[in-house]
C-alpha positions in Angstrom: 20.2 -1.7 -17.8 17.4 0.4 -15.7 14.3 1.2 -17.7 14.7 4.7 -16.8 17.6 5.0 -18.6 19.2 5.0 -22.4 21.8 4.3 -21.1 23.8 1.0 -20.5 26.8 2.1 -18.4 28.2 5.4 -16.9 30.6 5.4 -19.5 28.4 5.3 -22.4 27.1 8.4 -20.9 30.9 9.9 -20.5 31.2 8.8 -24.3 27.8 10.4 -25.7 28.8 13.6 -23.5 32.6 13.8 -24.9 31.7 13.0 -28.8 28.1 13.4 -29.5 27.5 16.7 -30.0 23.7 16.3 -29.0 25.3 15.4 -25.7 27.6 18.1 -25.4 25.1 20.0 -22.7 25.4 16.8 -20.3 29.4 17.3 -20.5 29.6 19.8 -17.3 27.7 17.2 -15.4 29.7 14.7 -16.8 32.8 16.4 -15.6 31.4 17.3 -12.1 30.6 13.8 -11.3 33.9 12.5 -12.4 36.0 14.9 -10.7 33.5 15.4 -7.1 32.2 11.6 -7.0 28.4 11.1 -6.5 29.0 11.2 -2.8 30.0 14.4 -2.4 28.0 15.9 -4.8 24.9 14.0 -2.7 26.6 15.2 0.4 26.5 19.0 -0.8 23.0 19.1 -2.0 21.4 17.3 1.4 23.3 20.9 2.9 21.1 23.4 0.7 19.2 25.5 2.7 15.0 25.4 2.0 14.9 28.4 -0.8 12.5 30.2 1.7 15.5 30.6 4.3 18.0 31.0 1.6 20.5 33.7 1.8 21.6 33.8 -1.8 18.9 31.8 -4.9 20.5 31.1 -8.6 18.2 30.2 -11.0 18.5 30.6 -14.9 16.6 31.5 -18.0 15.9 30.4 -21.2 14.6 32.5 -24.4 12.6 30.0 -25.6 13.0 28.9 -29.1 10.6 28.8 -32.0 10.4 26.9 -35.0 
């Protein structure tokens, strides 16, 4: 196991994603990865433009939350 990471395996990752629902968030990701592969997903991001020459920039926002 990397000592970056909590966890052991990709599939205890797949696991906390599907049934922890402190994971739930990571699920999208999850799915992206196991449908795409990392190599395409890889591939695709290398072929983002710079955002100063993009044509089209998505970003998203967050209320933030108080306690």
């Amino acid at each position: 196991m990397s000592p970056h990471s909590i966890y052991s395996s990709w599939g205890d990752l797949q696991d906390y994603a599907a049934h922890d629902t402190a994971g739930r968030d990571l699920q999208p990701l999850v799915n992206l990865v196991d449908t795409h592969g990392t190599e395409a997903i890889l591939t695709a991001v290398a072929h983002l433009a710079p955002e100063p020459h993009a044509q089209v920039t998505v970003s998203t926002a967050h209320k933030a939350k108080r306690a």
